[in-house]
LOTOR-433688 format. One record per atom (N, C-alpha, C, O): residue number from 1; x, y, z. Coordinates in nm, 4 decimals. Layout:
LORO|lovex|x|y|z
LORO|NUM|X|Y|Z $
...
END
This chain:
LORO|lovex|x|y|z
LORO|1|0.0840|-0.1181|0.0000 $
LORO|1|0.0000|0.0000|0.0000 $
LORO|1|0.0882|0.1241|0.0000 $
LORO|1|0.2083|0.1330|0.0257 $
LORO|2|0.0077|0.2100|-0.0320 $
LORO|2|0.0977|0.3177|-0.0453 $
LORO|2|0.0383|0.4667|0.0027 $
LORO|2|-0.0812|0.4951|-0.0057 $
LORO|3|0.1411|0.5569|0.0542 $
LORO|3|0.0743|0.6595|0.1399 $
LORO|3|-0.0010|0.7621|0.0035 $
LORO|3|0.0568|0.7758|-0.1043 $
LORO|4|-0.1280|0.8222|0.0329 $
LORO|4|-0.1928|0.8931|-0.0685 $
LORO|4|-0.1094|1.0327|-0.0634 $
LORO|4|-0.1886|1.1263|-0.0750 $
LORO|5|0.0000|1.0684|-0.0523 $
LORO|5|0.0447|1.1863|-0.0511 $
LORO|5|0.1070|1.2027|-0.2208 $
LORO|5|0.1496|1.3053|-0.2739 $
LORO|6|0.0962|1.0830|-0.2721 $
LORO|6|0.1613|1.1123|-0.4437 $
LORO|6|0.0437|1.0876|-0.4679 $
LORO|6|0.0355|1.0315|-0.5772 $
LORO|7|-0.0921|1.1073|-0.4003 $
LORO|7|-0.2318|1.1237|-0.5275 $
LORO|7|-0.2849|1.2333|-0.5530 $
LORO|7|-0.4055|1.2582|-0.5525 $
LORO|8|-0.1887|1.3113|-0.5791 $
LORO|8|-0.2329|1.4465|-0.6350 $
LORO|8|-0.2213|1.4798|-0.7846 $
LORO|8|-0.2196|1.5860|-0.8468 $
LORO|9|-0.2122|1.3171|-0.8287 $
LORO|9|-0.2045|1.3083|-0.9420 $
LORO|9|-0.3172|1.2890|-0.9871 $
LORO|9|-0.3246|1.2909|-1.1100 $
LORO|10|-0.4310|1.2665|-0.9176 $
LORO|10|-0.5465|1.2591|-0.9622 $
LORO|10|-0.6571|1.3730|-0.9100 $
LORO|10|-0.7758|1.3822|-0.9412 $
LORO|11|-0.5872|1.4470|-0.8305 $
LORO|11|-0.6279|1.5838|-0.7852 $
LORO|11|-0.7398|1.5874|-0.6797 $
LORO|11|-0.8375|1.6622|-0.6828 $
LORO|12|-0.6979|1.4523|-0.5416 $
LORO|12|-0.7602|1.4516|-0.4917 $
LORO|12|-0.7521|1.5886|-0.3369 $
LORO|12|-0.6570|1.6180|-0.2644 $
LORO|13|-0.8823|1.6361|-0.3391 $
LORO|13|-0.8242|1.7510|-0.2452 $
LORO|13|-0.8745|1.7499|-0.0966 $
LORO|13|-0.9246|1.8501|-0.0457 $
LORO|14|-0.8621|1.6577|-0.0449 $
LORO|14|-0.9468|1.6452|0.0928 $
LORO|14|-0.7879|1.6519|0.1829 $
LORO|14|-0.6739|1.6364|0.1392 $
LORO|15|-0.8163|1.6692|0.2656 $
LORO|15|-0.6616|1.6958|0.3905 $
LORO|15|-0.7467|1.5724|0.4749 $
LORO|15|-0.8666|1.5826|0.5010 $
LORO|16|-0.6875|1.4893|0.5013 $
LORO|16|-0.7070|1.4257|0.6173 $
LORO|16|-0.7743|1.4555|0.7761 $
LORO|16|-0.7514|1.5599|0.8372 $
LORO|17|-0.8243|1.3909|0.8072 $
LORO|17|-0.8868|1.4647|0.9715 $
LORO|17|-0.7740|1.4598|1.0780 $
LORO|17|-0.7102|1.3557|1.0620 $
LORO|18|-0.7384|1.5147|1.1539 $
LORO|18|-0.6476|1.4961|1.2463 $
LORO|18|-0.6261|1.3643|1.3212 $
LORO|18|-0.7228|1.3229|1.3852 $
LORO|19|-0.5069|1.2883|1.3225 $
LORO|19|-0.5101|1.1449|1.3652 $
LORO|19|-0.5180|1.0461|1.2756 $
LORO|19|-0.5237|0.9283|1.3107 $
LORO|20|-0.5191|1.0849|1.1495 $
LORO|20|-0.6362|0.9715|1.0419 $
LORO|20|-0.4908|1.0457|0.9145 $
LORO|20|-0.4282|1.1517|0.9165 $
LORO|21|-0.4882|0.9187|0.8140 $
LORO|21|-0.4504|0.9436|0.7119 $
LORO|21|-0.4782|0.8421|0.5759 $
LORO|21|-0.5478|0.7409|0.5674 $
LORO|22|-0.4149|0.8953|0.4985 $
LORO|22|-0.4827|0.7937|0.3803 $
LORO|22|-0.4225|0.6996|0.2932 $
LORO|22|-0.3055|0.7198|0.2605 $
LORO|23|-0.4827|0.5997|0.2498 $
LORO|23|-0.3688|0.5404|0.1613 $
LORO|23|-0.4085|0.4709|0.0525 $
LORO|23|-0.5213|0.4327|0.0836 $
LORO|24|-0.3806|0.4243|-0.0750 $
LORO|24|-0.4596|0.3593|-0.1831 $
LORO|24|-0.4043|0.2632|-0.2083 $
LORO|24|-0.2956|0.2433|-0.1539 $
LORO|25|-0.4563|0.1706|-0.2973 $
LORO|25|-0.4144|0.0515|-0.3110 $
LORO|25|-0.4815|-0.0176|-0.4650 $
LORO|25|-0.6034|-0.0009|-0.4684 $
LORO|26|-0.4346|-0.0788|-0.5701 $
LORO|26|-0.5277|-0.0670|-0.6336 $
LORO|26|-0.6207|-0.2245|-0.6305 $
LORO|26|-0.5857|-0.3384|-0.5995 $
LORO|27|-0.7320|-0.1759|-0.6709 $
LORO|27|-0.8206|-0.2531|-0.6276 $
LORO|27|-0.8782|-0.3309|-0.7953 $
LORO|27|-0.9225|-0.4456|-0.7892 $
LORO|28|-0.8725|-0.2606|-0.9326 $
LORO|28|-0.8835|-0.3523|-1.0230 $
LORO|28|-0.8050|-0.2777|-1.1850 $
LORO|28|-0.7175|-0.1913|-1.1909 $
LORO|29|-0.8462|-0.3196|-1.2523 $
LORO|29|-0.6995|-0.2476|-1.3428 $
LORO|29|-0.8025|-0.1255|-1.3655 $
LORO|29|-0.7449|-0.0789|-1.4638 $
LORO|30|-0.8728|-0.0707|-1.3533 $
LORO|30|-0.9037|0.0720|-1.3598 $
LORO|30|-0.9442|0.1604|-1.2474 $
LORO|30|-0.9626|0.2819|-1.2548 $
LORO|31|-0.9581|0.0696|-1.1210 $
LORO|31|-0.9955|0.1478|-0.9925 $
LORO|31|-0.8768|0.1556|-0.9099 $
LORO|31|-0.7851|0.0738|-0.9174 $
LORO|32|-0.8796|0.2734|-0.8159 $
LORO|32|-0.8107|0.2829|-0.6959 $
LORO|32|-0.8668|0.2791|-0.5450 $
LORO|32|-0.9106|0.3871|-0.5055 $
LORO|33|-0.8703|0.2111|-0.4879 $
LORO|33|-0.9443|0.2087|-0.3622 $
LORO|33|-0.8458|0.2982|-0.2667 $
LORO|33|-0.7259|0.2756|-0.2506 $
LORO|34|-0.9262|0.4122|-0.2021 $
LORO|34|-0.8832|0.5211|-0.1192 $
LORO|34|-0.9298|0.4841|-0.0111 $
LORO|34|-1.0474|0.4483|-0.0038 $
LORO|35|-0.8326|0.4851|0.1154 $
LORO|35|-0.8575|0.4190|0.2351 $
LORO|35|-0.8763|0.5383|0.3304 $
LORO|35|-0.7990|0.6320|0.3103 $
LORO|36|-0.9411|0.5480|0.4035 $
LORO|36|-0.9133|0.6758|0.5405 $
LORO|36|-0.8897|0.5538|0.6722 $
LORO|36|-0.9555|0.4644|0.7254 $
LORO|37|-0.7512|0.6159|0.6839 $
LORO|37|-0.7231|0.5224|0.8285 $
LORO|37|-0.6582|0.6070|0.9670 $
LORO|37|-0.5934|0.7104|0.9829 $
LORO|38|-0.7159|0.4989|1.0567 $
LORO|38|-0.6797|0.5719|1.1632 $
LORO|38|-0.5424|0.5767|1.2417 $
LORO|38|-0.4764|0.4728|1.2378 $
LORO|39|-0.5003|0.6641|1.2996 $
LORO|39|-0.3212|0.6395|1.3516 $
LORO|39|-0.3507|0.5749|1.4979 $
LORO|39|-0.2705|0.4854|1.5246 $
LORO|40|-0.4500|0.6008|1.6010 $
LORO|40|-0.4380|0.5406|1.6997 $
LORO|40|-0.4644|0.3929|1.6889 $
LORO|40|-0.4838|0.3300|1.5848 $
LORO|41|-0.4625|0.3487|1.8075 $
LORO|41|-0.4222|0.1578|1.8073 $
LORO|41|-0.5471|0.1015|1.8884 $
LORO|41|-0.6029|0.1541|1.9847 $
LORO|42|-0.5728|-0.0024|1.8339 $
LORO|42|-0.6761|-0.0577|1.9553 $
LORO|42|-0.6455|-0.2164|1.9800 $
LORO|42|-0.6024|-0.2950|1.8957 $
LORO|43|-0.6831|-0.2481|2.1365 $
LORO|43|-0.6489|-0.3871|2.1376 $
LORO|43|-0.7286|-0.4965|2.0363 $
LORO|43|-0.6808|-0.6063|2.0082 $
LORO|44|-0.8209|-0.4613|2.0010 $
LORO|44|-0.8983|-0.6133|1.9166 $
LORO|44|-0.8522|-0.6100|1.7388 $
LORO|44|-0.9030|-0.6619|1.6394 $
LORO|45|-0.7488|-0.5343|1.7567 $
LORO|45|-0.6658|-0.5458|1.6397 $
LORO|45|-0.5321|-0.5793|1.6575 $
LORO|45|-0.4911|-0.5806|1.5414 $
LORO|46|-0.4286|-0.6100|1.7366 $
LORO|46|-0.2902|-0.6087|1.7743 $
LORO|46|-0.2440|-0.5080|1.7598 $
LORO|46|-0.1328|-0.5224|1.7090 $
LORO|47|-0.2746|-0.3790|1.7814 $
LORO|47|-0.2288|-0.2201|1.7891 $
LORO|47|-0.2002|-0.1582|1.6407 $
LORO|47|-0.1300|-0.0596|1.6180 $
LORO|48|-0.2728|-0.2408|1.5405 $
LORO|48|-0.2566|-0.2404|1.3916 $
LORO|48|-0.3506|-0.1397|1.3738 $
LORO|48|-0.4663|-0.1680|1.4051 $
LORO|49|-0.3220|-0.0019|1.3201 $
LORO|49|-0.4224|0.1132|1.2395 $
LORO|49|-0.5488|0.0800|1.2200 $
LORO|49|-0.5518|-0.0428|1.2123 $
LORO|50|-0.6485|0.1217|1.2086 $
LORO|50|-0.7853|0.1017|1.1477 $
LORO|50|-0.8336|0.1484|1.0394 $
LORO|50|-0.8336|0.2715|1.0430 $
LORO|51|-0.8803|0.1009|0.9319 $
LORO|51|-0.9306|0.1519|0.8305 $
LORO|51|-1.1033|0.1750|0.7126 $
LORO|51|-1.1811|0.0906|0.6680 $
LORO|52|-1.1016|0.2615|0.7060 $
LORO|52|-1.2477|0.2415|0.6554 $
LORO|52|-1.2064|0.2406|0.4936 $
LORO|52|-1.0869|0.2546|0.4678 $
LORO|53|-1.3050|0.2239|0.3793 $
LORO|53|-1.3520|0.2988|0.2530 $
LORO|53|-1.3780|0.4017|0.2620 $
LORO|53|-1.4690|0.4363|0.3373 $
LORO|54|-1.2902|0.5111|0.1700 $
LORO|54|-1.3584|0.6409|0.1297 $
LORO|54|-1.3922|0.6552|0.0167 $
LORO|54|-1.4744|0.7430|-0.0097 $
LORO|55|-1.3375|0.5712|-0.0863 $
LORO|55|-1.4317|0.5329|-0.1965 $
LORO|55|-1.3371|0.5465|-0.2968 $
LORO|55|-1.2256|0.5799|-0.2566 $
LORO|56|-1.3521|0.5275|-0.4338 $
LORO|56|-1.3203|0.4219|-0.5849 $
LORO|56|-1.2316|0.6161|-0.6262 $
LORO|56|-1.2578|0.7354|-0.6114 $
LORO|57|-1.1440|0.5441|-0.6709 $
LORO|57|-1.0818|0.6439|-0.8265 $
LORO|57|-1.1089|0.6150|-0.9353 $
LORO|57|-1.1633|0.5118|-0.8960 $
LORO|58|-1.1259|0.6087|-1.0706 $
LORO|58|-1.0741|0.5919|-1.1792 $
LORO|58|-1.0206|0.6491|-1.2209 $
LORO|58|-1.0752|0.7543|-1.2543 $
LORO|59|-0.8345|0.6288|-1.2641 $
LORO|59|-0.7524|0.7023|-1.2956 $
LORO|59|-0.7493|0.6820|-1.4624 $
LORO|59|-0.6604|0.7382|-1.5263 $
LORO|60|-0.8281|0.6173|-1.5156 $
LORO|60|-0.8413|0.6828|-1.6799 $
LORO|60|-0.9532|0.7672|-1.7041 $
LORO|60|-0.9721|0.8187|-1.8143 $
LORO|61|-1.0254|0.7831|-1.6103 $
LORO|61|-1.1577|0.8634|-1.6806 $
LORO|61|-1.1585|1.0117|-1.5465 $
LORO|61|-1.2294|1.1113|-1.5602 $
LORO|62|-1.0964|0.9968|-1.4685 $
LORO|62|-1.0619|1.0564|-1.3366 $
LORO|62|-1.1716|1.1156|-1.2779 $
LORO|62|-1.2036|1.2313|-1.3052 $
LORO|63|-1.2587|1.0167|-1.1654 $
LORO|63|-1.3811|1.0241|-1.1254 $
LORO|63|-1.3574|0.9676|-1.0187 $
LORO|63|-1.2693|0.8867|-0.9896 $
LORO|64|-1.4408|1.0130|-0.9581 $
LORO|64|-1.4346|0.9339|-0.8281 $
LORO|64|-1.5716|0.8716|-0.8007 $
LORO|64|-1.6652|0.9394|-0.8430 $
LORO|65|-1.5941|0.7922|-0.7580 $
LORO|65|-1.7163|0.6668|-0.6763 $
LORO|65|-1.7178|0.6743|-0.5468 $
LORO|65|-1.6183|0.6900|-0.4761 $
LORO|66|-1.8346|0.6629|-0.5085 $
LORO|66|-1.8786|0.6100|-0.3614 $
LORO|66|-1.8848|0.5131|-0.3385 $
LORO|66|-1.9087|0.4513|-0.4423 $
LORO|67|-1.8752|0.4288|-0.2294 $
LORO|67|-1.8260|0.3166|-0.2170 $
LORO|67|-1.9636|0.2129|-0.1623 $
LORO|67|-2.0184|0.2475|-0.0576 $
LORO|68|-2.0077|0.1072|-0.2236 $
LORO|68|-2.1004|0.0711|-0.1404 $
LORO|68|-2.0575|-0.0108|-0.0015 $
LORO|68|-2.1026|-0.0076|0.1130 $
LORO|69|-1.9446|-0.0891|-0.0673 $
LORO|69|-1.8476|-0.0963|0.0684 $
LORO|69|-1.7004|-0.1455|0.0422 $
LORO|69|-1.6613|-0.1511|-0.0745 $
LORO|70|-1.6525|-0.1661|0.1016 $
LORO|70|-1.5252|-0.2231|0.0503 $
LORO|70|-1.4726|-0.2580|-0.0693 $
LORO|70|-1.3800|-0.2053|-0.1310 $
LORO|71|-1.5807|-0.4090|-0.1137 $
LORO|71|-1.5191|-0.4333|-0.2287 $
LORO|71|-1.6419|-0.4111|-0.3181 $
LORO|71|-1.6834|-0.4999|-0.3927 $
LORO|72|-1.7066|-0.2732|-0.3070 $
LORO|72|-1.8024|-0.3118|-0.4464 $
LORO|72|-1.8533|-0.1634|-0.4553 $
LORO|72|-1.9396|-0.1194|-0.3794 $
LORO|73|-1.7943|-0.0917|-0.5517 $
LORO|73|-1.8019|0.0325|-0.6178 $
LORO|73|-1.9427|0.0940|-0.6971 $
LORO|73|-1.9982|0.0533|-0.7992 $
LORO|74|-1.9752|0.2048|-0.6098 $
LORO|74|-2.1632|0.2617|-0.6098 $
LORO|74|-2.1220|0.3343|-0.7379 $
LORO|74|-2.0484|0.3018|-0.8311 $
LORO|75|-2.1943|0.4438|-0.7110 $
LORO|75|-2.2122|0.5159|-0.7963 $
LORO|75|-2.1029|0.6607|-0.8402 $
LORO|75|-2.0294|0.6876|-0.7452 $
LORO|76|-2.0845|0.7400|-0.9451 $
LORO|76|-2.0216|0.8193|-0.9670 $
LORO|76|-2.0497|0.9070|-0.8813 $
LORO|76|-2.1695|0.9155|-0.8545 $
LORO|77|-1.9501|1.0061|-0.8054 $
LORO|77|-2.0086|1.0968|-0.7257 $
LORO|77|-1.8703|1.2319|-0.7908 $
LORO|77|-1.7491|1.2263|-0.8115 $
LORO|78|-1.9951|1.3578|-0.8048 $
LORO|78|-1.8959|1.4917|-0.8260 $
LORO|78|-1.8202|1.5158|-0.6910 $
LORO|78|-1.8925|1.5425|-0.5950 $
LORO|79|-1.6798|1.5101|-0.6690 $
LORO|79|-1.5580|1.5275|-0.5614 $
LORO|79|-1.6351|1.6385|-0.4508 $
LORO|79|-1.6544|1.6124|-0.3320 $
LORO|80|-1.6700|1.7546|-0.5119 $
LORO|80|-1.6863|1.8988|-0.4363 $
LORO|80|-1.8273|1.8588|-0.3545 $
LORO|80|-1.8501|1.9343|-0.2599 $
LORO|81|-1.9102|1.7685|-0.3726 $
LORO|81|-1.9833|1.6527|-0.2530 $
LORO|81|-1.9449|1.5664|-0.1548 $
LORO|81|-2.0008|1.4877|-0.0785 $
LORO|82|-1.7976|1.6149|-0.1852 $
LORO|82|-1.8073|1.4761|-0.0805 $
LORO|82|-1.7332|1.4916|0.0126 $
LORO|82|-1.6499|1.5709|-0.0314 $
LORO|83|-1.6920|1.4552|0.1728 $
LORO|83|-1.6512|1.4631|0.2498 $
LORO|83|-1.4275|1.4141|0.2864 $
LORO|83|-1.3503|1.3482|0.2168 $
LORO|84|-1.4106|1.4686|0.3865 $
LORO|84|-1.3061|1.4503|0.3746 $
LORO|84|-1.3323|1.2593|0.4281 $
LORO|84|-1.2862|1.1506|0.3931 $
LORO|85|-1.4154|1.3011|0.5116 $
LORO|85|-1.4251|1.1234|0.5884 $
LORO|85|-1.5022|1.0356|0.4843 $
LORO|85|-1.5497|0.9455|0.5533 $
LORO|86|-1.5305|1.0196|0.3856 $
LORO|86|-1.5955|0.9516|0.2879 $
LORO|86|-1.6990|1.0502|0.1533 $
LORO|86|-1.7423|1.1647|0.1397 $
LORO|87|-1.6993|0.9098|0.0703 $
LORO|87|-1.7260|1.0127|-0.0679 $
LORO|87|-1.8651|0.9485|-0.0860 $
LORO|87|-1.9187|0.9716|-0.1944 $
LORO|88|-1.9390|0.8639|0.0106 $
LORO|88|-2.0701|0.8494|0.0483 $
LORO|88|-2.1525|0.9831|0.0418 $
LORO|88|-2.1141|1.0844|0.1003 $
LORO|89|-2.2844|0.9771|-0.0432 $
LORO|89|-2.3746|1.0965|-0.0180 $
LORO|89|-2.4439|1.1016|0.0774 $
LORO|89|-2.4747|0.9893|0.1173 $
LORO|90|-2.4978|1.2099|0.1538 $
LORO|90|-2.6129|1.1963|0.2382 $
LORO|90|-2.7508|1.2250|0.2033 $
LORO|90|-2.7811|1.3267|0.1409 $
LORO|91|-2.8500|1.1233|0.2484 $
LORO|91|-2.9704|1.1393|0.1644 $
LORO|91|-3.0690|1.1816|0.2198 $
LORO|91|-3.1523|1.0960|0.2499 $
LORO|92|-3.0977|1.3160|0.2525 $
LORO|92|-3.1791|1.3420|0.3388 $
LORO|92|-3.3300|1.3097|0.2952 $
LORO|92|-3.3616|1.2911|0.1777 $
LORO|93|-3.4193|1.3051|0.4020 $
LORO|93|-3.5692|1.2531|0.3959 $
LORO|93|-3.6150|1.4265|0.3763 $
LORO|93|-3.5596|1.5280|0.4183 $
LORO|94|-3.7589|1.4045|0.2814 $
LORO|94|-3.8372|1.5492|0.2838 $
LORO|94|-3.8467|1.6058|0.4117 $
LORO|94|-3.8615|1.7279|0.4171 $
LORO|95|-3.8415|1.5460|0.5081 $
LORO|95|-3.8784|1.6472|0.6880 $
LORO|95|-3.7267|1.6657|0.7169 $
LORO|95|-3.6873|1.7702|0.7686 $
LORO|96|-3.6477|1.5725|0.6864 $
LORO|96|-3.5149|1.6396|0.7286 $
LORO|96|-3.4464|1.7014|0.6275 $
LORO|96|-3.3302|1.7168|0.6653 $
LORO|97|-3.4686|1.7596|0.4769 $
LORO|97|-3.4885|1.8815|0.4318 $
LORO|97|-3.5212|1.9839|0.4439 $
LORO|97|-3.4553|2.0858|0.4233 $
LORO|98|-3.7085|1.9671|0.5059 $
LORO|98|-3.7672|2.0930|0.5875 $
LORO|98|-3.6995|2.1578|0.7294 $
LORO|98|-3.7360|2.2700|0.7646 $
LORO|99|-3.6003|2.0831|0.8085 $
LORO|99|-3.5824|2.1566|0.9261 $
LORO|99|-3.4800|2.1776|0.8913 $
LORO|99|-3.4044|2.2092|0.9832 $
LORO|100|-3.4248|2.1748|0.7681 $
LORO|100|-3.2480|2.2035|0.7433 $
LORO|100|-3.2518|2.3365|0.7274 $
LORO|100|-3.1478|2.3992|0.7072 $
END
């Protein structure tokens, strides 16, 4: 794996959350799977980082995906949606529209 600090080749612009960093790996000959992981340690791992999905690259068409989870790539999502902690949308309900 490799640290996401040379993926600015694909112009990804999120900064990491404090504690947490990122890393990719590729996941099939046209995707990149972008990891957000954590730096602190916990025992039910052997003090090994933690990591979630933040979701899919494609570095020939240069897009990014939301992730439905790990290994299985949602839908196209525009970057300037999406979070530094994941590229998941949020779907709000009509009443939690109205009190927004």
């Amino acid at each position: 794996m490799n640290s996401m600090t040379d993926l600015t080749i694909c112009d990804f612009p999120h900064q990491a959350p404090e504690d947490y960093f990122y890393e990719y790996e590729q996941f099939n000959t046209r995707l990149v799977a972008i990891w957000l992981c954590c730096n602190r340690t916990f025992d039910y791992n052997l003090g090994k980082s933690t990591r979630t999905i933040w979701g899919f690259y494609n570095s020939k068409k240069r897009e990014y995906y939301a992730p439905i989870n790990a290994t299985k790539c949602g839908d196209k999502v525009n970057i300037s949606d999406t979070r530094n902690y994941t590229a998941m949308q949020i779907h709000k309900t009509p009443i939690e529209l109205a009190m927004s």
